[in-house]
C-alpha positions as a LaTeX table, in Angstrom:
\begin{tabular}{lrrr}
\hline
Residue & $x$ (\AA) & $y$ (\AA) & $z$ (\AA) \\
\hline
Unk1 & 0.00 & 0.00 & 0.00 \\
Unk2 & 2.73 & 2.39 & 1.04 \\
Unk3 & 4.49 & 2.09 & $-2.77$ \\
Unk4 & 1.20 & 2.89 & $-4.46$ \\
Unk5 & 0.49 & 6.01 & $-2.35$ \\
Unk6 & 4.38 & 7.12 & $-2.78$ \\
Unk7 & 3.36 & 6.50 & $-6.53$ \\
Unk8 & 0.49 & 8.31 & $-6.73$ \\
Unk9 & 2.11 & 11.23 & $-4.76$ \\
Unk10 & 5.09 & 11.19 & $-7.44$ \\
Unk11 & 2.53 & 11.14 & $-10.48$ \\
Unk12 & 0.44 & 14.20 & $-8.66$ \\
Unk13 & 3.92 & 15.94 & $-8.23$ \\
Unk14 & 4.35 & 15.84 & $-12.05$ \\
Unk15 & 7.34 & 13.16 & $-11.79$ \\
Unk16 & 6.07 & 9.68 & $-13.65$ \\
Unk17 & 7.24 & 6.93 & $-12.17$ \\
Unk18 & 7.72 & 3.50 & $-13.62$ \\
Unk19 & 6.77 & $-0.11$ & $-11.82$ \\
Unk20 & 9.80 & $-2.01$ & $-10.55$ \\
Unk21 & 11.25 & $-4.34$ & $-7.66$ \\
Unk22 & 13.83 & $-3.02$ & $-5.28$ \\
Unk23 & 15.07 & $-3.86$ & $-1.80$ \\
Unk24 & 14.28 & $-1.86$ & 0.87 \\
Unk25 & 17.59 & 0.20 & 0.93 \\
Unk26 & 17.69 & 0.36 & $-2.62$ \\
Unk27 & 13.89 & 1.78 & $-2.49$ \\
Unk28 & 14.70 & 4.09 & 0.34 \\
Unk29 & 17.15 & 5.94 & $-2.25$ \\
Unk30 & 14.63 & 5.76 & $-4.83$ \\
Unk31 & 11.83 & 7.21 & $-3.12$ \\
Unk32 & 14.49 & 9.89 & $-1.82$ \\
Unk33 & 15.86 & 10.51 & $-5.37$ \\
Unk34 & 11.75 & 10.87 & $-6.49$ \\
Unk35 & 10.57 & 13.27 & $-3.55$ \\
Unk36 & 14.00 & 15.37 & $-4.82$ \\
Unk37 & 12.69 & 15.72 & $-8.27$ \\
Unk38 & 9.04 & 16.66 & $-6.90$ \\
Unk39 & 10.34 & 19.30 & $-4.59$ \\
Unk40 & 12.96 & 20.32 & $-8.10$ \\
Unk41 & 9.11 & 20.64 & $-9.65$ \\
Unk42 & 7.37 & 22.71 & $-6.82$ \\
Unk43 & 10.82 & 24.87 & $-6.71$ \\
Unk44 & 10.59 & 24.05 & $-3.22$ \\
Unk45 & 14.08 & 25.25 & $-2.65$ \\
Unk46 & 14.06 & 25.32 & 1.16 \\
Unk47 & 13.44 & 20.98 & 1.43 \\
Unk48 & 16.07 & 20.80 & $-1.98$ \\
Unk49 & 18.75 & 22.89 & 0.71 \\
Unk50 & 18.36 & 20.46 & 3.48 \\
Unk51 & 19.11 & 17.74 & 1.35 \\
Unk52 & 21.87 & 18.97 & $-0.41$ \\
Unk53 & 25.74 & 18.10 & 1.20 \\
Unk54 & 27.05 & 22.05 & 1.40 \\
Unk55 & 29.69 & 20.89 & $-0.85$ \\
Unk56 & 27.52 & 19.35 & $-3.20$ \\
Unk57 & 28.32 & 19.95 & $-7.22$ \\
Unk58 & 25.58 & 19.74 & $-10.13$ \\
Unk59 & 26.51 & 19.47 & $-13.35$ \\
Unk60 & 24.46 & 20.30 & $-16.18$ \\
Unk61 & 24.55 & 20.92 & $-19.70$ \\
Unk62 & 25.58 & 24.20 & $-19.54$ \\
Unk63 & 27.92 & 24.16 & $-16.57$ \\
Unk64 & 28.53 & 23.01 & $-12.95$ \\
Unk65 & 28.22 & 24.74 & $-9.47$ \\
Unk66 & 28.01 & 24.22 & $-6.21$ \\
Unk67 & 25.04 & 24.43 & $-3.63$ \\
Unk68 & 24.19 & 28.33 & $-3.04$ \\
Unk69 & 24.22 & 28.38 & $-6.70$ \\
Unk70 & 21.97 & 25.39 & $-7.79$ \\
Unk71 & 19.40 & 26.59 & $-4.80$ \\
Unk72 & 19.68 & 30.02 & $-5.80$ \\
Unk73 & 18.83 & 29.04 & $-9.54$ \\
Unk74 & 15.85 & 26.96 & $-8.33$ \\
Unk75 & 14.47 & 29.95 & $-6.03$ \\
Unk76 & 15.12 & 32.54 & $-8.90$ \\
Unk77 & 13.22 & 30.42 & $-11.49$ \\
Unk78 & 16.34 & 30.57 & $-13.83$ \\
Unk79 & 15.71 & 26.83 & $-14.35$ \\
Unk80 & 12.39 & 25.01 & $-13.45$ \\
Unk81 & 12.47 & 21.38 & $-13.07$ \\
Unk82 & 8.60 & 20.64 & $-14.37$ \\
Unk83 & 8.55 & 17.33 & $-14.98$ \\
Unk84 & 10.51 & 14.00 & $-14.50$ \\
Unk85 & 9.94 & 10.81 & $-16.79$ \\
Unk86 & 11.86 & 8.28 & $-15.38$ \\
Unk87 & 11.83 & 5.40 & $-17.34$ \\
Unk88 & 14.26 & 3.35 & $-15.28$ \\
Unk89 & 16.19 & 3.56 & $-12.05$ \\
Unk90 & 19.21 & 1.68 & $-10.33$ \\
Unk91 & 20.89 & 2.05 & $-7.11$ \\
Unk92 & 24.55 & 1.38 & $-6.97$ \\
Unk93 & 26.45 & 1.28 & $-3.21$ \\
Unk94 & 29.81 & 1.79 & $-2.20$ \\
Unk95 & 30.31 & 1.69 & 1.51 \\
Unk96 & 28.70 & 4.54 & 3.27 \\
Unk97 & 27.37 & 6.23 & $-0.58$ \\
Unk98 & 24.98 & 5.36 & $-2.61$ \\
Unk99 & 24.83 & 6.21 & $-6.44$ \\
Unk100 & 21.03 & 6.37 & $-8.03$ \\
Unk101 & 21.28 & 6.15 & $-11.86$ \\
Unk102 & 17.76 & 7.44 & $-13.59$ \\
Unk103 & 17.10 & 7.39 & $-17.18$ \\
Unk104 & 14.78 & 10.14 & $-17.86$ \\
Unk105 & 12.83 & 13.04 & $-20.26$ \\
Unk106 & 13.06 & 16.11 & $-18.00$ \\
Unk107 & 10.68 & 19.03 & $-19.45$ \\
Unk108 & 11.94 & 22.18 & $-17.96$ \\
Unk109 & 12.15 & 25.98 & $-18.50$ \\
Unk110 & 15.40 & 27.42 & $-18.55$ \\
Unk111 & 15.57 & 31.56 & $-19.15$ \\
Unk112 & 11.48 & 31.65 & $-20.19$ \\
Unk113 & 12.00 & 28.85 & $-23.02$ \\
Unk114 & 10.55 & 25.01 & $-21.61$ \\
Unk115 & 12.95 & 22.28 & $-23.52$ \\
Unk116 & 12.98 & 18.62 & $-22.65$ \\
Unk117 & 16.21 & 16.56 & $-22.93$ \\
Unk118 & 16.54 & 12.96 & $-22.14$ \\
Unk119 & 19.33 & 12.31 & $-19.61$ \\
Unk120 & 20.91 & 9.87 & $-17.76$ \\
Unk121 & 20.97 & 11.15 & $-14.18$ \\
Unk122 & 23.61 & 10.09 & $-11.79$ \\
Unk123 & 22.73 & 11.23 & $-8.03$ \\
Unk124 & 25.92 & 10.78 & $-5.29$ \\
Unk125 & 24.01 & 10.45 & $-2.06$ \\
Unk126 & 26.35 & 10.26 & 0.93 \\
Unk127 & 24.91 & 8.60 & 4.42 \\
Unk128 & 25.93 & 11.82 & 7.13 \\
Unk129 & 24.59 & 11.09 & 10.79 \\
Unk130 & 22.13 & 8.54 & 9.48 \\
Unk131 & 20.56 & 10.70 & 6.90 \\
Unk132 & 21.27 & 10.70 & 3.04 \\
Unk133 & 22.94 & 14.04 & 1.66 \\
Unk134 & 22.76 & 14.56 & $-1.95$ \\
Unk135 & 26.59 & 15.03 & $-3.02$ \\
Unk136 & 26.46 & 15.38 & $-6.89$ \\
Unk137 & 23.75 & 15.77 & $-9.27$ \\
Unk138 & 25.16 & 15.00 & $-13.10$ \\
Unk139 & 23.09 & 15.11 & $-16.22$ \\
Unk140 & 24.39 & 13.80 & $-19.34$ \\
Unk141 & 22.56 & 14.19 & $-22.55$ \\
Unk142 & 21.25 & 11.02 & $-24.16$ \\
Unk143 & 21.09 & 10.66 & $-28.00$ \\
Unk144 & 17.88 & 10.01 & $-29.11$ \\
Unk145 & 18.04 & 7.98 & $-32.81$ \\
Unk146 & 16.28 & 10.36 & $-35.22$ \\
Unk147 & 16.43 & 13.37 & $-33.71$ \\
Unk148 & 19.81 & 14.62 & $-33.65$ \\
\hline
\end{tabular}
């Protein structure tokens, strides 16, 4: 029951989600890594600052940054995360991190214009005091056959 209303909540939040089997670490990143791209869609830029590390980077297509900057964008409306298609998800670990790799279509508008881009997403969390602290964000450009 609890995966179907975290499901529905992601599908409300304008992030579609996609059916598959994890373990219950693995779906405890997951759900983590989801709830991040909701809050990216609400700009809720307070929740998005207590989860990222303060030395977290992003990179994106058009360059990287640190955390002031990428909450500062988010808050400004210089880029708004609308909407997440994740068409598949894995969860990597190495000792105390954890590495959530998300294939996706991310519709967003970046200085007025909305674009969509599929990526492969690759999200360093990092396990500080018990909680997970997003370290790195990276988006890398996927070629889509046809349309390049």
């Amino acid at each position: 029951m609890k995966k179907v209303l975290v499901l529905a909540m992601l599908i409300v939040a304008n992030v579609t989600a996609f059916a598959q089997s994890f373990s219950k670490e693995e779906q405890e990143l997951i759900d983590l890594s989801n709830q991040k791209w909701a809050w990216m869609s609400e700009k809720n830029a307070d929740r998005l600052a207590e989860l990222f590390h303060d030395n977290a980077m992003f990179v994106h297509m058009g360059g990287s940054w640190g955390k002031e900057q990428e909450v500062g964008i988010i808050r400004g409306g210089m880029i708004w995360y609308k909407k997440a298609d994740i068409h598949s998800q894995q969860v990597k670990f190495i000792e105390d991190n954890a590495i959530v790799y998300s294939n996706i279509h991310l519709t967003s508008e970046v200085g007025g214009n909305e674009v969509c881009f599929p990526f492969m997403v690759s999200e360093v969390f990092i396990k500080k005091e018990g909680l997970w602290k997003l370290g790195a964000l990276i988006f890398t450009r996927l070629m889509e056959p046809g349309k390049e």
